[in-house]
Backbone as CSV, one residue per row, in Angstrom:
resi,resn,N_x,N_y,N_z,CA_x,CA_y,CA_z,C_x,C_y,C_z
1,UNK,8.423,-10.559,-6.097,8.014,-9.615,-5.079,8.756,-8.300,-5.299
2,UNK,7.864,-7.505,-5.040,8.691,-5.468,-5.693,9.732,-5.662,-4.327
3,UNK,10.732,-4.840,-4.850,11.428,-4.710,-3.703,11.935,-2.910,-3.152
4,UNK,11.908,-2.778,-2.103,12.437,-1.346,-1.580,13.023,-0.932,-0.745
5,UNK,13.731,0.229,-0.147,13.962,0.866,0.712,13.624,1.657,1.464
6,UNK,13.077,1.669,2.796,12.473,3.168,3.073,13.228,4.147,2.976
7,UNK,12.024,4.953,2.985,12.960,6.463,2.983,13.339,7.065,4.003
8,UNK,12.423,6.581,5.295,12.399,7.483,6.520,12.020,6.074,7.317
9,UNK,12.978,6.507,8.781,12.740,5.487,10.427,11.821,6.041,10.892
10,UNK,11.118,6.878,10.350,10.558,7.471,11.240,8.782,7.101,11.540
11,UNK,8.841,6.589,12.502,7.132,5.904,12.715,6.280,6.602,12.685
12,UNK,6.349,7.599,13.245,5.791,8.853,14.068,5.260,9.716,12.364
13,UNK,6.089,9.772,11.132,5.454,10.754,9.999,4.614,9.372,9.287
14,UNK,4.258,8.264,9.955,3.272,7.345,9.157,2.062,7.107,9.380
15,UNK,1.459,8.323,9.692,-0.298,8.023,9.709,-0.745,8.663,11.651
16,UNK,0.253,8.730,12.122,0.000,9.386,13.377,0.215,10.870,14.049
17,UNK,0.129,11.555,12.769,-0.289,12.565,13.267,1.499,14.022,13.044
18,UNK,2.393,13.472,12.321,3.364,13.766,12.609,2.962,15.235,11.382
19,UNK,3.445,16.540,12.283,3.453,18.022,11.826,3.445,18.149,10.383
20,UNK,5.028,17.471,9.909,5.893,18.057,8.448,4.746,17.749,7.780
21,UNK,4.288,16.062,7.841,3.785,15.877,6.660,2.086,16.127,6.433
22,UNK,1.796,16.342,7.872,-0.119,16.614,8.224,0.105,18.246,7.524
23,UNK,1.262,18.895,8.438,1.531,20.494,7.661,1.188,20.990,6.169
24,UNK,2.067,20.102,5.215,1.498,20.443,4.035,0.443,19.466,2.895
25,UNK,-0.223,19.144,3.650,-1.764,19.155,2.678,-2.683,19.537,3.614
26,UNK,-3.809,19.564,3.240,-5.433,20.145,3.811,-5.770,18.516,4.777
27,UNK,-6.532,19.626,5.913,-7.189,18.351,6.605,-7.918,17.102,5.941
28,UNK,-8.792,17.136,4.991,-9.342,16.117,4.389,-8.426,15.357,3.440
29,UNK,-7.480,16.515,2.709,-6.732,15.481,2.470,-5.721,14.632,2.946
30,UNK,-5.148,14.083,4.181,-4.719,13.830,5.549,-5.356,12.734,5.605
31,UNK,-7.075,12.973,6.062,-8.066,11.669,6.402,-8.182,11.160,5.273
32,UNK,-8.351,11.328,4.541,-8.371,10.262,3.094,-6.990,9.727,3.045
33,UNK,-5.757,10.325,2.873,-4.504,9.376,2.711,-4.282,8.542,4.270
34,UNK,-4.516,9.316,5.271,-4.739,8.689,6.389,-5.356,6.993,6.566
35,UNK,-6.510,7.546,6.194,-7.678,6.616,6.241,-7.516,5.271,5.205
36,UNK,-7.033,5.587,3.744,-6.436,4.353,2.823,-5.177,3.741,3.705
37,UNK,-4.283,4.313,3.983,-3.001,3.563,4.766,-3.411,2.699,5.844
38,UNK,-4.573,2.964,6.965,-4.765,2.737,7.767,-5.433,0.968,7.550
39,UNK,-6.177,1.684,6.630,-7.291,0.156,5.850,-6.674,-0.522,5.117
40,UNK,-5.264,0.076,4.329,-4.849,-1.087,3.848,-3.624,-1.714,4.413
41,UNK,-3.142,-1.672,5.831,-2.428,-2.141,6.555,-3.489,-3.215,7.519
42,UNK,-4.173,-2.800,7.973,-5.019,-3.588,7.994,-5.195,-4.994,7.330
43,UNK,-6.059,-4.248,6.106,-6.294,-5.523,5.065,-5.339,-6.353,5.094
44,UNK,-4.117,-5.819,4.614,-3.237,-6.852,4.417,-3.060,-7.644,5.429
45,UNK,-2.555,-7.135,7.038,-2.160,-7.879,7.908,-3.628,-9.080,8.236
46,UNK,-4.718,-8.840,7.834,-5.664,-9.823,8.220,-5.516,-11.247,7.227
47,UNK,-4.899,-10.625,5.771,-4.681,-11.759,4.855,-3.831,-12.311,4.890
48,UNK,-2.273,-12.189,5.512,-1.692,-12.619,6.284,-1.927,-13.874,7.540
49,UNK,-2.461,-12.953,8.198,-3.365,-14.191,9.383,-3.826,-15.290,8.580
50,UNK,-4.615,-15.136,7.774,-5.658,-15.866,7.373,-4.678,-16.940,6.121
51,UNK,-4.345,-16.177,5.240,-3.478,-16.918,3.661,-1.875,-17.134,4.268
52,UNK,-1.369,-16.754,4.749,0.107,-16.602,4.780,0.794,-15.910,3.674
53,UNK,-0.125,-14.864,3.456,0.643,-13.880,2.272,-0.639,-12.961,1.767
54,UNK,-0.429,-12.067,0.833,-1.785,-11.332,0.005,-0.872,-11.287,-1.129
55,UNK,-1.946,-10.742,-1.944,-2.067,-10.562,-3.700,-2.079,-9.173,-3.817
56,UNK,-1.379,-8.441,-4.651,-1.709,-6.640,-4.529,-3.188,-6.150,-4.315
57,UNK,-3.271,-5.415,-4.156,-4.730,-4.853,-4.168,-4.268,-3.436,-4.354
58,UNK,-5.771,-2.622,-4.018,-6.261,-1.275,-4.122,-7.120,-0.926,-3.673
59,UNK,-7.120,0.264,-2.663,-8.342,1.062,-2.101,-8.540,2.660,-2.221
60,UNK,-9.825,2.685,-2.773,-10.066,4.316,-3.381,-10.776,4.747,-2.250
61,UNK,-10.923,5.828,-2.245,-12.083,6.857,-1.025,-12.869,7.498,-2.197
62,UNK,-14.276,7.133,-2.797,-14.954,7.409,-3.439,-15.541,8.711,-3.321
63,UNK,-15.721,9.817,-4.141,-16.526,10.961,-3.943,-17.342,10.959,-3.330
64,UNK,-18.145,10.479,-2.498,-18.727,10.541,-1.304,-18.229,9.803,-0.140
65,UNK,-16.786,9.518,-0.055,-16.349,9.592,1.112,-16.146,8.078,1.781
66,UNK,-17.000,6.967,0.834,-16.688,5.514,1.037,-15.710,4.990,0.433
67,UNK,-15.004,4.209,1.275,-13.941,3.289,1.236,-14.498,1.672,0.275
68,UNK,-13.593,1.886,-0.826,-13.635,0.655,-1.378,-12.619,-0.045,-1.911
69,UNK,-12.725,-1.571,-1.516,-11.499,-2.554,-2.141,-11.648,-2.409,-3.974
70,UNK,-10.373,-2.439,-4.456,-10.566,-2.933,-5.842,-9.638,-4.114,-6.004
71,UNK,-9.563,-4.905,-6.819,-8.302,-5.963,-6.839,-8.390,-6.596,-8.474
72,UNK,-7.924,-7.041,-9.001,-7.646,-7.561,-10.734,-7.022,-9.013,-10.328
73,UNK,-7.665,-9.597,-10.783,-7.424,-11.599,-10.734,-6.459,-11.567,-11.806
74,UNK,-5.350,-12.066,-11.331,-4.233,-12.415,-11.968,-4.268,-13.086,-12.872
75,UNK,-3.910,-13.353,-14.452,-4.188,-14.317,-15.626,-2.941,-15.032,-15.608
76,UNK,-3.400,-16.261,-16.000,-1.952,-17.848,-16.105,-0.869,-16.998,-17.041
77,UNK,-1.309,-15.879,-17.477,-0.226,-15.413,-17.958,0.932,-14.603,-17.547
78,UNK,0.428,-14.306,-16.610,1.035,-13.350,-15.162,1.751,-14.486,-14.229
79,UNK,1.510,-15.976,-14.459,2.371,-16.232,-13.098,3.689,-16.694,-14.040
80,UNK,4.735,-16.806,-12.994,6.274,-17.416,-13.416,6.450,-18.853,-13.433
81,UNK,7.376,-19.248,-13.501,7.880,-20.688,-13.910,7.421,-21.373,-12.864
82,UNK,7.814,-20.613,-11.510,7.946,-21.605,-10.216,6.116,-21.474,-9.868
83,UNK,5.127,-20.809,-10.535,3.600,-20.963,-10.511,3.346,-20.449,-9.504
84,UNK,4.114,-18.930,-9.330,3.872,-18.250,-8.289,3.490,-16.586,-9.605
85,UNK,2.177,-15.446,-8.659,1.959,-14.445,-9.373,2.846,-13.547,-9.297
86,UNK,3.222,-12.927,-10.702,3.775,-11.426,-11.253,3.130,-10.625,-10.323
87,UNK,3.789,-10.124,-9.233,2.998,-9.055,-8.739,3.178,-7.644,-9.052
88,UNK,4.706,-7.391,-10.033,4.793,-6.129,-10.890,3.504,-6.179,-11.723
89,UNK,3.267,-7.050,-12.560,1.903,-7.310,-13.394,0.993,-6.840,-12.668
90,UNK,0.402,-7.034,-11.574,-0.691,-6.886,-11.078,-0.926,-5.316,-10.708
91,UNK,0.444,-5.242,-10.485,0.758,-3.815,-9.610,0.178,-3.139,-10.461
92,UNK,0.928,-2.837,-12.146,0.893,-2.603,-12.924,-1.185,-2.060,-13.792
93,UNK,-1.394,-3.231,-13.795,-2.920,-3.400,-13.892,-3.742,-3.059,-13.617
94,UNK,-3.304,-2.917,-11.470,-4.166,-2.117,-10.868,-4.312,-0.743,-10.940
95,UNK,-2.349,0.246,-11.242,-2.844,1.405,-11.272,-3.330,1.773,-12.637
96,UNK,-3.158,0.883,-13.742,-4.256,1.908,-14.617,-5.624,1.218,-15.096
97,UNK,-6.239,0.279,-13.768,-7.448,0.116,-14.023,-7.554,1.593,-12.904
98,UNK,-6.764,2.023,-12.032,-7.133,3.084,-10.994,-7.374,4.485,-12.137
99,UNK,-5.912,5.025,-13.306,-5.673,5.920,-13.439,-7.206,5.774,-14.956
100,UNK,-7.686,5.340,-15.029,-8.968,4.854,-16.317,-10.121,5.538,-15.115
101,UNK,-9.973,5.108,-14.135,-11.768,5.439,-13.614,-11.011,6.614,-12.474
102,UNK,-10.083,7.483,-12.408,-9.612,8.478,-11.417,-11.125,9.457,-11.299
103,UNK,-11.711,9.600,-12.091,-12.598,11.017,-11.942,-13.943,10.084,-11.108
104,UNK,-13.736,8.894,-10.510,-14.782,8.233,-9.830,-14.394,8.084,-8.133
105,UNK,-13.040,8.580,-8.039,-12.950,8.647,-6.446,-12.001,10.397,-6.293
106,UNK,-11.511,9.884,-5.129,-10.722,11.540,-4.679,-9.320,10.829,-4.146
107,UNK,-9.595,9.466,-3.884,-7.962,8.955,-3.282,-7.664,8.025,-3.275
108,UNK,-6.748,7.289,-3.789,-6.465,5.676,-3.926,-5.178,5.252,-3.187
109,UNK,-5.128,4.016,-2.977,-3.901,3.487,-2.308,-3.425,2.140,-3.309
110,UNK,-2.489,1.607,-3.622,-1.821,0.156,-4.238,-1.421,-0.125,-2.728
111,UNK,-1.482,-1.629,-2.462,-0.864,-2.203,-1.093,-0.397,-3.417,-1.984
112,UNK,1.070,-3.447,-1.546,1.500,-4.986,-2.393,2.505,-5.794,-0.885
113,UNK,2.834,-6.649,-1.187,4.053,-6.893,-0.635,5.405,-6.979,-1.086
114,UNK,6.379,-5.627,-0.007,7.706,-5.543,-1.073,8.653,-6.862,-0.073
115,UNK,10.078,-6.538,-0.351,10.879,-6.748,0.068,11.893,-5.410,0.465
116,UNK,12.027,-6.189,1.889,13.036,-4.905,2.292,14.681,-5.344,2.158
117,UNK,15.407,-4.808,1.486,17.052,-5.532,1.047,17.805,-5.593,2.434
118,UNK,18.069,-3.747,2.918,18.524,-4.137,4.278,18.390,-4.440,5.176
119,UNK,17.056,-4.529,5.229,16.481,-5.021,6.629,16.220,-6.914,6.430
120,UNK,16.535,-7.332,4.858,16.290,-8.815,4.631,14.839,-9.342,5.623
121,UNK,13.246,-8.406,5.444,12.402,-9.142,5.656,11.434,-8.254,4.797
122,UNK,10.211,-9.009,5.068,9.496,-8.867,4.111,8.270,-7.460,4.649
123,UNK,7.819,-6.732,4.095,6.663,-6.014,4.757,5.968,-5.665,3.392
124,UNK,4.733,-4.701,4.594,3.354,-4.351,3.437,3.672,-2.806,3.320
125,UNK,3.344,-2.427,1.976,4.045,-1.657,1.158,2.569,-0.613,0.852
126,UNK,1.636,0.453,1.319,1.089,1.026,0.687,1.173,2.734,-0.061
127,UNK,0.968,2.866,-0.693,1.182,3.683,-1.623,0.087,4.761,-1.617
128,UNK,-0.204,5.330,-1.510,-1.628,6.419,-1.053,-1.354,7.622,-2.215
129,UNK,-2.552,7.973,-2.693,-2.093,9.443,-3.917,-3.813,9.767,-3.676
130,UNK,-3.878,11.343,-3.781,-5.263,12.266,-3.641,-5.032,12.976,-4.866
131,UNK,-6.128,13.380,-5.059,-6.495,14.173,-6.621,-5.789,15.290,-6.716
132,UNK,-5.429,15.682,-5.459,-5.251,17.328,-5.228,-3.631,17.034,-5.412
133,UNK,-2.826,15.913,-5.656,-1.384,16.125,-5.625,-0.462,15.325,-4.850
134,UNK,-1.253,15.364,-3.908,-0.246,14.712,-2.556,-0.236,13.103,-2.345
135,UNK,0.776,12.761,-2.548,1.283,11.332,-2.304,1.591,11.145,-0.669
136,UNK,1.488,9.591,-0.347,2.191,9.398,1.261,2.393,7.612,0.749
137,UNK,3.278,7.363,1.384,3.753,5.523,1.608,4.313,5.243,2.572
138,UNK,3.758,4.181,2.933,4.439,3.508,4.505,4.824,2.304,4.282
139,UNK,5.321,1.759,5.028,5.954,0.262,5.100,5.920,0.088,6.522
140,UNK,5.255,-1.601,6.090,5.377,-2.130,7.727,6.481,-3.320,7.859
141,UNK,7.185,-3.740,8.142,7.960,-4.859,8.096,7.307,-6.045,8.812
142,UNK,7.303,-7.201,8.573,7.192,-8.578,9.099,7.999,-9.321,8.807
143,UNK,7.504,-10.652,9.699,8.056,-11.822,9.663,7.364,-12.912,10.639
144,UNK,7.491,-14.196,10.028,7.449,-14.828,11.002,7.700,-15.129,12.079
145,UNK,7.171,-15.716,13.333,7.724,-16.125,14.419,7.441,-17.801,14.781
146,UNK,8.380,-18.313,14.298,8.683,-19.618,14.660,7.681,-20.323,15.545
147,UNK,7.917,-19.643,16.597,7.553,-20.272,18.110,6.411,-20.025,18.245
148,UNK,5.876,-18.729,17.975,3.974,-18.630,18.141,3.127,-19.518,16.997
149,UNK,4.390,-19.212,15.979,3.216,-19.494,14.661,2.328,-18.060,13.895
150,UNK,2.585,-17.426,14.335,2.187,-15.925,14.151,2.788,-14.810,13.580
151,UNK,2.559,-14.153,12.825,3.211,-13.210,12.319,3.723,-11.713,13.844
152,UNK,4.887,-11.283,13.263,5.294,-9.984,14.072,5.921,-9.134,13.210
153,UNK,4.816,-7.479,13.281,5.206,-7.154,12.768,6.288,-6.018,13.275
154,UNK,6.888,-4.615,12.458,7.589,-4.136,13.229,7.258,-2.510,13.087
155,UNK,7.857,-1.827,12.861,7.806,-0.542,13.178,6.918,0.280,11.775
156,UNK,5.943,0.920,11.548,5.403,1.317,10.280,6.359,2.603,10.081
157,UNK,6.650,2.546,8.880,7.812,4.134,8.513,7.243,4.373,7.132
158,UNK,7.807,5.740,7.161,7.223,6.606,5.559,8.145,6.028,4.846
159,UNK,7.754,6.122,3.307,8.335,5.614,2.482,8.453,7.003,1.499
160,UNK,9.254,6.666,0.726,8.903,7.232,-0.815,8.094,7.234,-2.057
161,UNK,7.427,7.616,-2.719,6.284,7.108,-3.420,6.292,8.052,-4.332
162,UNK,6.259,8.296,-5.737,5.950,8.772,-6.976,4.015,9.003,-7.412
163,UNK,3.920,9.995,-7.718,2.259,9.414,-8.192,2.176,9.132,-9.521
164,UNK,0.933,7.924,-9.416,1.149,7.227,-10.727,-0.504,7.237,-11.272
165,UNK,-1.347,7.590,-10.427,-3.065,7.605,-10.977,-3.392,9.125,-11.630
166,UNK,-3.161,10.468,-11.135,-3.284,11.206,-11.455,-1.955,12.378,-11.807
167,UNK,-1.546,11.329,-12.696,-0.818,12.731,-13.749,-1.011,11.891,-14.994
168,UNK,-0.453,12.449,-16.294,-0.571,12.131,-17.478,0.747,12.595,-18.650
């Protein structure tokens, strides 16, 4: 499992509207990184419910403005000893099956599950990059809850994020 740190406590610059970071890019580009974070926090937390975990994935905002899943099936060569998946591998896979077809959308997201060191739990990790430059990442933290049987999650915060589909 990737592991990280956030960069920022701050809930408020993760998809809701917060000045600094809506300030410098363009409105559309906002709703597109917006709009991938949103869907792939989502996604994940439903596969969660459902699997008790997810597999990396990827979601682009296609030149006309639709939202689509992408995902790469892991090969027996990708899993480890204990017959669990490489999800660096996958990670890996997905962004340059992303950075191969870039001139077919305007914005992509990677959603994996990291590990958080100081916080010792686990959350969903997405990664958002637009054509025009601008990166955004959030992290949500979870965990189980014993007693419901249910996942809880906790506070969504910005992260740090590099772009990795469109440069060269």
């Amino acid at each position: 499992m990737p592991q990280s740190e956030p960069a920022a406590a701050d809930a408020a610059a993760a998809g809701s509207g917060s000045s600094s970071w809506r300030d410098s890019v363009s409105e559309a580009t906002a709703t597109d990184l917006e709009n991938l974070l949103g869907t792939g926090v989502g996604a994940a937390q439903e596969q969660l419910g459902r699997n008790g975990g997810f597999l990396p994935f990827a979601l682009v905002v296609e030149n006309d403005g639709e939202v689509r899943l992408v995902a790469v099936t892991p090969a027996d060569a990708e899993r480890g000893s204990d017959g669990d998946f490489d999800a660096d591998t996958m990670i890996r896979d997905l962004t340059e099956l992303l950075r191969q077809n870039r001139d077919d959308f305007r914005a992509a997201a990677v959603v994996c599950d990291i590990t958080l060191l100081e916080e010792d739990t686990d959350a969903i990790h997405v990664a958002a990059e637009h054509r025009d430059g601008s990166v955004f990442a959030a992290v949500l933290p979870y965990q189980p809850n014993a007693a419901t049987h249910e996942w809880e999650f906790g506070q969504l915060a910005a992260d740090t994020n590099e772009p990795a589909i469109w440069v060269d």
